[in-house]
PyMOL commands that place a pseudoatom at each C-alpha (Angstrom):
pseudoatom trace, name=CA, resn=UNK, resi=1, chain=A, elem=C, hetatm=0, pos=[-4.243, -0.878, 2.953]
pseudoatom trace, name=CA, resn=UNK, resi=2, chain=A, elem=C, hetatm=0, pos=[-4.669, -2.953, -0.636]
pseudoatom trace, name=CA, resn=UNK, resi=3, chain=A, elem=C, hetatm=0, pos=[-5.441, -6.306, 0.056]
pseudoatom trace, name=CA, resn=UNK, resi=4, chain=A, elem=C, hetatm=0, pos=[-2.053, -8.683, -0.481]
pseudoatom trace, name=CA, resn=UNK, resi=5, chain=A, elem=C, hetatm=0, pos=[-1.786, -12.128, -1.479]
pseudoatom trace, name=CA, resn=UNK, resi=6, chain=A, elem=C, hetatm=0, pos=[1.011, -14.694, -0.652]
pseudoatom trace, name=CA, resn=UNK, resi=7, chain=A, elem=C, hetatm=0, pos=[3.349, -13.720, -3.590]
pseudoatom trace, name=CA, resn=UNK, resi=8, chain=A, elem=C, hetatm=0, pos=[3.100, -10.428, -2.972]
pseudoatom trace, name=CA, resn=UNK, resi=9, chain=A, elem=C, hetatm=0, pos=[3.559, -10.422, 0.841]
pseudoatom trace, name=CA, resn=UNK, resi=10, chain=A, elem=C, hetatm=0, pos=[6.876, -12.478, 0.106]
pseudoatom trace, name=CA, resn=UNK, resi=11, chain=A, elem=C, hetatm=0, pos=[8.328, -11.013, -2.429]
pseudoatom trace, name=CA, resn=UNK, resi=12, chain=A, elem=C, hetatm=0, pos=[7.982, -7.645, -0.313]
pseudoatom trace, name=CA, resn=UNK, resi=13, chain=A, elem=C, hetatm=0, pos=[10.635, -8.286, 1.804]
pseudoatom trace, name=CA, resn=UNK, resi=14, chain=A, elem=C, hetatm=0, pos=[13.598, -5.729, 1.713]
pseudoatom trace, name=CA, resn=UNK, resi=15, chain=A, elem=C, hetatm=0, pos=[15.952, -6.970, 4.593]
pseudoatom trace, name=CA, resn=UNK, resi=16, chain=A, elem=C, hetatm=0, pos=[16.364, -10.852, 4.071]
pseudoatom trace, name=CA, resn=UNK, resi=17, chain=A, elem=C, hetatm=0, pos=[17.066, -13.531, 1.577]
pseudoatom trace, name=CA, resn=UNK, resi=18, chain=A, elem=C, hetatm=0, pos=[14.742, -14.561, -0.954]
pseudoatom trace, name=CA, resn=UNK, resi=19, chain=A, elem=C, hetatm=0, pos=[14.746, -18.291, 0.749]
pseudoatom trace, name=CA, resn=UNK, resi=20, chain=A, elem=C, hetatm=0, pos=[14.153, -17.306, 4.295]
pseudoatom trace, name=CA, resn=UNK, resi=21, chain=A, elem=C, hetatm=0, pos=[10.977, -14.697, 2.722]
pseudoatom trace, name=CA, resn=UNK, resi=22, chain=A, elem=C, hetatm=0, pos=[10.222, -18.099, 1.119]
pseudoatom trace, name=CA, resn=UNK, resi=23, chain=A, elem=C, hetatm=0, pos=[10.103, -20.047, 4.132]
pseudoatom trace, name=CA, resn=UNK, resi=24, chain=A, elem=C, hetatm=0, pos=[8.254, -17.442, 6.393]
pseudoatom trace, name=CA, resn=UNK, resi=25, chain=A, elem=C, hetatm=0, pos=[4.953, -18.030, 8.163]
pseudoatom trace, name=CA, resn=UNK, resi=26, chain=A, elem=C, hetatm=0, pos=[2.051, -15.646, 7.083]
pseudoatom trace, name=CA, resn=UNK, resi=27, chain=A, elem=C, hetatm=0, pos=[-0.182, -14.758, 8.917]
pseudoatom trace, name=CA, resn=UNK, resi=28, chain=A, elem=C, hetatm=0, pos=[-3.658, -17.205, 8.669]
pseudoatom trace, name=CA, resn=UNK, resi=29, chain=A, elem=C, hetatm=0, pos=[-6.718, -16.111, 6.995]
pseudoatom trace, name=CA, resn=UNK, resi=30, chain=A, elem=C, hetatm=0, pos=[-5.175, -13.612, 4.584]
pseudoatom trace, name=CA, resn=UNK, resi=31, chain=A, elem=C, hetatm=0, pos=[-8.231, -13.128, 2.533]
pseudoatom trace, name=CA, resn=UNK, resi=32, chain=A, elem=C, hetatm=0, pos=[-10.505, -12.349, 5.874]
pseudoatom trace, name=CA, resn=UNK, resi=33, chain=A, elem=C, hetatm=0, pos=[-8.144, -9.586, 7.460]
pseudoatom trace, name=CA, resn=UNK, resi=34, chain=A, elem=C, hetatm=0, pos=[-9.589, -6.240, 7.607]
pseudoatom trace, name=CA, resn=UNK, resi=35, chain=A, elem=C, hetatm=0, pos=[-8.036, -4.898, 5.090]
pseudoatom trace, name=CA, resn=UNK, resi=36, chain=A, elem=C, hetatm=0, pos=[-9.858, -1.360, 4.857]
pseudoatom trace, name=CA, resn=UNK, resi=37, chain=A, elem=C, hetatm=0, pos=[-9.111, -1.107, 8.880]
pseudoatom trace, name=CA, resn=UNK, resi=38, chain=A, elem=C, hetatm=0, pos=[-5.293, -1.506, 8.292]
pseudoatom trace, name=CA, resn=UNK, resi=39, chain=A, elem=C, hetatm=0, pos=[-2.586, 0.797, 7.681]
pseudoatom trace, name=CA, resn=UNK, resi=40, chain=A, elem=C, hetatm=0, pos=[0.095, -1.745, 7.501]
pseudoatom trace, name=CA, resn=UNK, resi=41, chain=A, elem=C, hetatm=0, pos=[-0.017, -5.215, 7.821]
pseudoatom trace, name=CA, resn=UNK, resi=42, chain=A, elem=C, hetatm=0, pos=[1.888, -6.739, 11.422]
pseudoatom trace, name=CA, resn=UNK, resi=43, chain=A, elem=C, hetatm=0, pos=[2.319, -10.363, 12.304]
pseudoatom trace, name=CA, resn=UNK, resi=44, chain=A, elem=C, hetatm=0, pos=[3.861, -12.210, 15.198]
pseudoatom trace, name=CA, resn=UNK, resi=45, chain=A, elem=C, hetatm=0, pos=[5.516, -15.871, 13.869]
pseudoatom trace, name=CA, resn=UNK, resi=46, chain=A, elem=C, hetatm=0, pos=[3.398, -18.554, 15.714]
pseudoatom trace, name=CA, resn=UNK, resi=47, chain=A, elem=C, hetatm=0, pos=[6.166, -20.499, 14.959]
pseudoatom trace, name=CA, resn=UNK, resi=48, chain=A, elem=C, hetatm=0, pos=[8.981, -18.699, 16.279]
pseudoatom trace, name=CA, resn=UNK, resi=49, chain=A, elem=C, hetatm=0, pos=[8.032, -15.936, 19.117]
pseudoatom trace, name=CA, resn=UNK, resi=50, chain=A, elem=C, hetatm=0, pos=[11.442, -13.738, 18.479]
pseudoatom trace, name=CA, resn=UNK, resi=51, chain=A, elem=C, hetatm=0, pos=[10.263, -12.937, 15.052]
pseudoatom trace, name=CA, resn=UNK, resi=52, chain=A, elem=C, hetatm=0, pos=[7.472, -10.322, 13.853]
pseudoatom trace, name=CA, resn=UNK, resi=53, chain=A, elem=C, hetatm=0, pos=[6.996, -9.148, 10.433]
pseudoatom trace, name=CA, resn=UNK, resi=54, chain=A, elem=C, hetatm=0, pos=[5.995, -5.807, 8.889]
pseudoatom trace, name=CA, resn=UNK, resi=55, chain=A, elem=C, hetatm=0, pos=[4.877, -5.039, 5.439]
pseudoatom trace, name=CA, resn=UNK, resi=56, chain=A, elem=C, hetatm=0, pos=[3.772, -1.331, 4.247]
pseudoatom trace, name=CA, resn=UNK, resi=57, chain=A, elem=C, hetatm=0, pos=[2.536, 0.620, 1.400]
pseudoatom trace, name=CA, resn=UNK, resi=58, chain=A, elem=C, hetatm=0, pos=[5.451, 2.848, -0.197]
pseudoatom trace, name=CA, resn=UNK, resi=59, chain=A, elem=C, hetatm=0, pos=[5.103, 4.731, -3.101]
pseudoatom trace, name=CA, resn=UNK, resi=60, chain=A, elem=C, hetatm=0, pos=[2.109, 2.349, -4.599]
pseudoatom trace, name=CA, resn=UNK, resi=61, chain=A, elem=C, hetatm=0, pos=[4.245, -0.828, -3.231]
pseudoatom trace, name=CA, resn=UNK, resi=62, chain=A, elem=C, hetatm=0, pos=[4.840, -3.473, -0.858]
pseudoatom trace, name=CA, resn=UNK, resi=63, chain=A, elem=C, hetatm=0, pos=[7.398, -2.901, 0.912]
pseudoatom trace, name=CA, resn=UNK, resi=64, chain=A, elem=C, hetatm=0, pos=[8.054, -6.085, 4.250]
pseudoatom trace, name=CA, resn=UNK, resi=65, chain=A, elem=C, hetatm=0, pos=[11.002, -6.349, 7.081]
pseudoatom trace, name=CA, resn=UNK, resi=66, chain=A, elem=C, hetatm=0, pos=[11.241, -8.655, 9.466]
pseudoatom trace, name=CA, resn=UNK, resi=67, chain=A, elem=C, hetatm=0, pos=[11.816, -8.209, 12.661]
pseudoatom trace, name=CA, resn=UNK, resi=68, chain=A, elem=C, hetatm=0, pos=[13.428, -9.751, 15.757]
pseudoatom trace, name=CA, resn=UNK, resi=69, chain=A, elem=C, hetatm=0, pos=[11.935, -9.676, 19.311]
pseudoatom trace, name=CA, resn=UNK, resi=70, chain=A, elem=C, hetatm=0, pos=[14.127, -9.613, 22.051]
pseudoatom trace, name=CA, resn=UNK, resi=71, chain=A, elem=C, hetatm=0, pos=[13.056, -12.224, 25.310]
pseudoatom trace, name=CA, resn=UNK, resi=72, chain=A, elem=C, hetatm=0, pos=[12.561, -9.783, 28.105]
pseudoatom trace, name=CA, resn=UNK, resi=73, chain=A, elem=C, hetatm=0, pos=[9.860, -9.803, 30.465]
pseudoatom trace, name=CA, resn=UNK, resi=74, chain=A, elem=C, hetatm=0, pos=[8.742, -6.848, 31.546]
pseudoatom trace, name=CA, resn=UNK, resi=75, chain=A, elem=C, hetatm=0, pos=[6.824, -5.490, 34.802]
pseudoatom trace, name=CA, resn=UNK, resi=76, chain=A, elem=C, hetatm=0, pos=[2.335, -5.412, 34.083]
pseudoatom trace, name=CA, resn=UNK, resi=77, chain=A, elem=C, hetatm=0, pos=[2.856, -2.767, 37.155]
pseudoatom trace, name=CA, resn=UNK, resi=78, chain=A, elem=C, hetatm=0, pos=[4.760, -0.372, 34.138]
pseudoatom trace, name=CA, resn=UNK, resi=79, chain=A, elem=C, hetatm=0, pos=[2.624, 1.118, 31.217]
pseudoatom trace, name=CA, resn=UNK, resi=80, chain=A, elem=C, hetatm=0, pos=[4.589, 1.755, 27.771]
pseudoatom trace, name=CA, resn=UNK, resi=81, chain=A, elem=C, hetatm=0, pos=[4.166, 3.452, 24.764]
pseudoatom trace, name=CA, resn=UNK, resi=82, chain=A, elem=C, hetatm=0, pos=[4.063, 2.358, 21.067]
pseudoatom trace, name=CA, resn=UNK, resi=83, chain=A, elem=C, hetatm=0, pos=[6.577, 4.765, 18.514]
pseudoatom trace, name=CA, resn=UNK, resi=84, chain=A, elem=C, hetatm=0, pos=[4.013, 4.316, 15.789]
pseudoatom trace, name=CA, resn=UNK, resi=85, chain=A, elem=C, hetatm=0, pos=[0.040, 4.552, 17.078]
pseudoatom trace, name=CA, resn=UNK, resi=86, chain=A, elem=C, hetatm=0, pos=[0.896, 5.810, 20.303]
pseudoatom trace, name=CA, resn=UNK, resi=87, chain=A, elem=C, hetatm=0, pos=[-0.928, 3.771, 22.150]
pseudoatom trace, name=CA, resn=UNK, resi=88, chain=A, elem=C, hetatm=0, pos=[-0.593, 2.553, 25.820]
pseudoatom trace, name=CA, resn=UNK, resi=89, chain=A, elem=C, hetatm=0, pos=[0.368, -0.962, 27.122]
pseudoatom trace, name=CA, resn=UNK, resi=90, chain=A, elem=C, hetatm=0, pos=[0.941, -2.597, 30.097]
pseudoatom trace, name=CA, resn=UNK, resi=91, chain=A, elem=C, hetatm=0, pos=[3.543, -5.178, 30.453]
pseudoatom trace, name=CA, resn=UNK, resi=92, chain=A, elem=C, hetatm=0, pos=[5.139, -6.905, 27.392]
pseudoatom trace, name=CA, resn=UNK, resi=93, chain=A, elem=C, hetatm=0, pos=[2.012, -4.845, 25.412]
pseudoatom trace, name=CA, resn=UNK, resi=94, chain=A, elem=C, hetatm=0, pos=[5.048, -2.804, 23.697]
pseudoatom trace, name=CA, resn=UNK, resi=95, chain=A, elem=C, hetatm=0, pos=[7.760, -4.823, 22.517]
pseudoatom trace, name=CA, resn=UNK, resi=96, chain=A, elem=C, hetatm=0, pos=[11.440, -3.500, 21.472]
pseudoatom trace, name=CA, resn=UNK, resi=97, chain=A, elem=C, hetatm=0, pos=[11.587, -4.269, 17.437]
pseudoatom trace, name=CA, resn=UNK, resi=98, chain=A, elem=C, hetatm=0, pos=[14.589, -4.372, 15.315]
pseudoatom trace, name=CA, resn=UNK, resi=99, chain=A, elem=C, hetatm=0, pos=[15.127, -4.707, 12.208]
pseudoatom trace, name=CA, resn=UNK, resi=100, chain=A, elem=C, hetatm=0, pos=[18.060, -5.287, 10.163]
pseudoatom trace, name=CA, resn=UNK, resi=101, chain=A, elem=C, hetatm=0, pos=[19.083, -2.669, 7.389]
pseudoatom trace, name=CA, resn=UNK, resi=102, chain=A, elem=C, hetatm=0, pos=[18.850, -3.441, 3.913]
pseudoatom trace, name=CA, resn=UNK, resi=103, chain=A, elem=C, hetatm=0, pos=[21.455, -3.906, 1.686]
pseudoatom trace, name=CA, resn=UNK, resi=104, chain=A, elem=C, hetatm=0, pos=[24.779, -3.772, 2.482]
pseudoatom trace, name=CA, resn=UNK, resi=105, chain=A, elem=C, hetatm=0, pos=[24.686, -2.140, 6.126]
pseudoatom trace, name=CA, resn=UNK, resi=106, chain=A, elem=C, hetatm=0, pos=[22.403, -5.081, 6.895]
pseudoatom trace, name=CA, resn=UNK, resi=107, chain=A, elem=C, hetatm=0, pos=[24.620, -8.005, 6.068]
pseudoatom trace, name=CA, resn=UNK, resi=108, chain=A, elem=C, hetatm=0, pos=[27.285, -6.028, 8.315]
pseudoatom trace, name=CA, resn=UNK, resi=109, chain=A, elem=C, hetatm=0, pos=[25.056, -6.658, 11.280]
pseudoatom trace, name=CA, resn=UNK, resi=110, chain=A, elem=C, hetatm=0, pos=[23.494, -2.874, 11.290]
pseudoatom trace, name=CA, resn=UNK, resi=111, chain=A, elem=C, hetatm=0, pos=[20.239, -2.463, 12.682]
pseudoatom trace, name=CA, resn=UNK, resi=112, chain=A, elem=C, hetatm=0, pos=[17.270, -0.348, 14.015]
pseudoatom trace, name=CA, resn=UNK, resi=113, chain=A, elem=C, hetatm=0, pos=[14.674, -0.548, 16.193]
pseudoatom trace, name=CA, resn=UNK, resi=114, chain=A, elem=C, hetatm=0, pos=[11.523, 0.655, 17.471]
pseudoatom trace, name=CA, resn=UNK, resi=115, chain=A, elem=C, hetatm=0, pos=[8.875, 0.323, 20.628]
pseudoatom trace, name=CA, resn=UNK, resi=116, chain=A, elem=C, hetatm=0, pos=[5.630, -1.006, 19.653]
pseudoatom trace, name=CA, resn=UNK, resi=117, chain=A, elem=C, hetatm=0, pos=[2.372, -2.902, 19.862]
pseudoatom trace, name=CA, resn=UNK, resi=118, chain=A, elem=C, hetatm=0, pos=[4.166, -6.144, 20.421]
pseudoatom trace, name=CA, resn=UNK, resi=119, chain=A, elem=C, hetatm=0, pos=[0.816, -7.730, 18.678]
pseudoatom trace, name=CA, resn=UNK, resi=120, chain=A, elem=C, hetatm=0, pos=[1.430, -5.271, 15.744]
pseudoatom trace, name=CA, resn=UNK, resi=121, chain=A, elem=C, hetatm=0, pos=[-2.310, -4.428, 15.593]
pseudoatom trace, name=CA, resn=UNK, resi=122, chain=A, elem=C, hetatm=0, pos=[-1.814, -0.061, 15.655]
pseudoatom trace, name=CA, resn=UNK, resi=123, chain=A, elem=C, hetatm=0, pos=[-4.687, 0.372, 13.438]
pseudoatom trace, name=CA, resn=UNK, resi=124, chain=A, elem=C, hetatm=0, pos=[-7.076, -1.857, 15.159]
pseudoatom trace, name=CA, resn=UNK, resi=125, chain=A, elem=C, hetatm=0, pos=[-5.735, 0.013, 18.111]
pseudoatom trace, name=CA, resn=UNK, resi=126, chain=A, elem=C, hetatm=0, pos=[-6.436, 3.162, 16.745]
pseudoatom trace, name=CA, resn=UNK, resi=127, chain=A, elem=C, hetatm=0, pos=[-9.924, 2.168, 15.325]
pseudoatom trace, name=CA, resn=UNK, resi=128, chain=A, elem=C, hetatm=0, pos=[-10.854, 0.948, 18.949]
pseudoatom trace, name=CA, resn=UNK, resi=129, chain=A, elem=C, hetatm=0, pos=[-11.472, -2.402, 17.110]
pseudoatom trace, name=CA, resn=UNK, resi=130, chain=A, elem=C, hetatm=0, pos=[-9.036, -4.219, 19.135]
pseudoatom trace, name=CA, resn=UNK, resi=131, chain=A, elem=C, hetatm=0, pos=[-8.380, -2.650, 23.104]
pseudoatom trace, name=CA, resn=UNK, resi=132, chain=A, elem=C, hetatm=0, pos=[-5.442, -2.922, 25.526]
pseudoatom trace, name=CA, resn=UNK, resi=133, chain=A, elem=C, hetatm=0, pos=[-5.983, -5.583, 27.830]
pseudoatom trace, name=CA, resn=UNK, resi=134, chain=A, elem=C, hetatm=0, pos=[-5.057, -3.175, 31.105]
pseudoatom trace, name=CA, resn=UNK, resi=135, chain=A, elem=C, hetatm=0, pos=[-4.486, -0.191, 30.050]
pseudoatom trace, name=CA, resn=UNK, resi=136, chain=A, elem=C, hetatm=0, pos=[-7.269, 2.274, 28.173]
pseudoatom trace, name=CA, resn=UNK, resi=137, chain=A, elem=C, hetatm=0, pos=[-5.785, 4.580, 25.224]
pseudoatom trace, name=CA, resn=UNK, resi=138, chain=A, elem=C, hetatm=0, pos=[-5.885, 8.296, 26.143]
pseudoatom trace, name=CA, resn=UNK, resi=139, chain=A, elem=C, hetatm=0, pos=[-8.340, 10.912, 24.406]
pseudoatom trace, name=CA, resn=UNK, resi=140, chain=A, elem=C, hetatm=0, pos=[-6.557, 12.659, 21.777]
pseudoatom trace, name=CA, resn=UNK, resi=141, chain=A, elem=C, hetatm=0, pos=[-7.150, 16.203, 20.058]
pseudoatom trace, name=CA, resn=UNK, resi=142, chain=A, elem=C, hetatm=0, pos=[-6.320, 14.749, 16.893]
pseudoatom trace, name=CA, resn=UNK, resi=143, chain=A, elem=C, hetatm=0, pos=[-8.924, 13.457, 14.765]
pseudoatom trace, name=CA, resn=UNK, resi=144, chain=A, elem=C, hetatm=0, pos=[-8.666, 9.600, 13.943]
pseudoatom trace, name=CA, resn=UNK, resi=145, chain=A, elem=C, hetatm=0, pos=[-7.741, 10.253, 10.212]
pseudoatom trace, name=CA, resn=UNK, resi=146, chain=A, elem=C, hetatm=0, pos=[-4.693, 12.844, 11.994]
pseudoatom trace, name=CA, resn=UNK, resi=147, chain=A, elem=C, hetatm=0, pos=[-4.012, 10.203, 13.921]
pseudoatom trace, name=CA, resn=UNK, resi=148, chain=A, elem=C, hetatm=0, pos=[-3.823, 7.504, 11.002]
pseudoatom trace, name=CA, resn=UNK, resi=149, chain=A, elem=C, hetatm=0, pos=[-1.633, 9.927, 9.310]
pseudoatom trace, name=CA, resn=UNK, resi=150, chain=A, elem=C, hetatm=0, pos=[0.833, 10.636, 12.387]
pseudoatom trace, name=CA, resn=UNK, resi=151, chain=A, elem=C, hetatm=0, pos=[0.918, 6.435, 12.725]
pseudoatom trace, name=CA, resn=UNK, resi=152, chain=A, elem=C, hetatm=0, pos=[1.937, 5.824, 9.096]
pseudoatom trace, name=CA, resn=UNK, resi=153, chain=A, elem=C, hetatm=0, pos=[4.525, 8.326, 9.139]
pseudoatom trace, name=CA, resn=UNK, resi=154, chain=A, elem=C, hetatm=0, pos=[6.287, 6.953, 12.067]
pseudoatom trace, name=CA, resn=UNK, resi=155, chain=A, elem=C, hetatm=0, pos=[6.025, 3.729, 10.082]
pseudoatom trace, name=CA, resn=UNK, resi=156, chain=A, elem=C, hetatm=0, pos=[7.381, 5.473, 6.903]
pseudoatom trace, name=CA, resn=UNK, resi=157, chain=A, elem=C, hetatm=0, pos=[10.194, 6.823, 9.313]
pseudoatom trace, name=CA, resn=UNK, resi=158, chain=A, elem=C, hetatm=0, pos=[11.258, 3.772, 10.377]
pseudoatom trace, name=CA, resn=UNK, resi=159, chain=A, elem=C, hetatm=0, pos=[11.233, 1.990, 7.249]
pseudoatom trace, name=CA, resn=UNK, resi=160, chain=A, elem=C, hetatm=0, pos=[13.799, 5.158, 6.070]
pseudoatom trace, name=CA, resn=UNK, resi=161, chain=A, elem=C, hetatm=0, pos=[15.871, 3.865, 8.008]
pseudoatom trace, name=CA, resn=UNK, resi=162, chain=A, elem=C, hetatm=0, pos=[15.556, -0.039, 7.270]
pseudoatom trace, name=CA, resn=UNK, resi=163, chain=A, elem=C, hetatm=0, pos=[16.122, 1.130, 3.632]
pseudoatom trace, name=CA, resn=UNK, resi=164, chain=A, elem=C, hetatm=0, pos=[18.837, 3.916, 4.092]
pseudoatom trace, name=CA, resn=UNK, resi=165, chain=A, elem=C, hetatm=0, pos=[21.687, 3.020, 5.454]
pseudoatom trace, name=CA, resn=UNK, resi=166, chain=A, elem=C, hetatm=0, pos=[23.004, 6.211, 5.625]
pseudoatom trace, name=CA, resn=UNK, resi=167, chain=A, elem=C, hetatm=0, pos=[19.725, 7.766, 7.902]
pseudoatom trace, name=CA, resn=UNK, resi=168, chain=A, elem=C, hetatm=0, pos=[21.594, 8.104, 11.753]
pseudoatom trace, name=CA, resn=UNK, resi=169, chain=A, elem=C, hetatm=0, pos=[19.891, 5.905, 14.178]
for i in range(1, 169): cmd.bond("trace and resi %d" % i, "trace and resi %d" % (i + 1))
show_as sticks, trace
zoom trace
């Protein structure tokens, strides 16, 4: 991923108001993230647990939701599985995202949602630059570029259907 700066990262947004992308908290050291090890950028709000934040490359552009995390505590005896890197967590490891649409379909209340790393970190995941605190990721046949690719087209899937509100859930 191309390294983003502040105005960029907030102007990004597709799915709220230009004040609340305004009044966001970004994630700290901007300029110090990996950028070369990242296929999006994911961020948990220090400030407010229930919201996460996702901005991806699409067609040469930023494109950012935000995201809602719902409070449930799960089981560390049960092992989950992220939508997008397909990688395995115990516990709360795997979160349920949603997102609401864009547009339109959003401001009715319409949403989607997704399993995944509840830290947001697939590529690091994927890289083995960051590892599951219980749980150890299976071997794959696919090689680690295949498996990039497979991770940033479930991303690009469910950003489809943040941005087309006519895509069926």
């Amino acid at each position: 991923m191309n390294p983003l700066d502040e105005t960029e990262i907030r102007t990004s947004f597709v799915n709220c108001s230009k004040g609340e992308a305004r009044r966001l908290n970004l994630p700290k050291g901007l300029a110090e993230l990996p950028w070369d090890a990242l296929d999006f950028l994911g961020w948990r709000d220090p400030g407010a647990p229930d919201r996460s934040y996702l901005v991806a490359e699409r067609d040469g552009r930023p494109v950012g939701v935000t995201l809602r995390v719902p409070n449930v505590r799960r089981s560390l005896t049960r092992t989950n599985v992220c939508s997008f890197c397909i990688s395995t967590h115990a516990g709360s490891g795997v979160s349920l995202l949603t997102a609401r649409r864009a547009g339109a379909a959003g401001r009715q209340g319409n949403s989607v949602g997704t399993y995944m790393c509840a830290d947001l970190a697939c590529s690091l995941y994927l890289r083995g630059l960051k590892r599951s605190a219980l749980v150890s990721r299976p071997e794959e046949s696919l090689t680690l570029e295949e498996q990039i690719a497979r991770t940033v087209t479930n991303v690009d899937r469910f950003l489809d259907q943040v941005l087309d509100a006519g895509v069926p859930v």
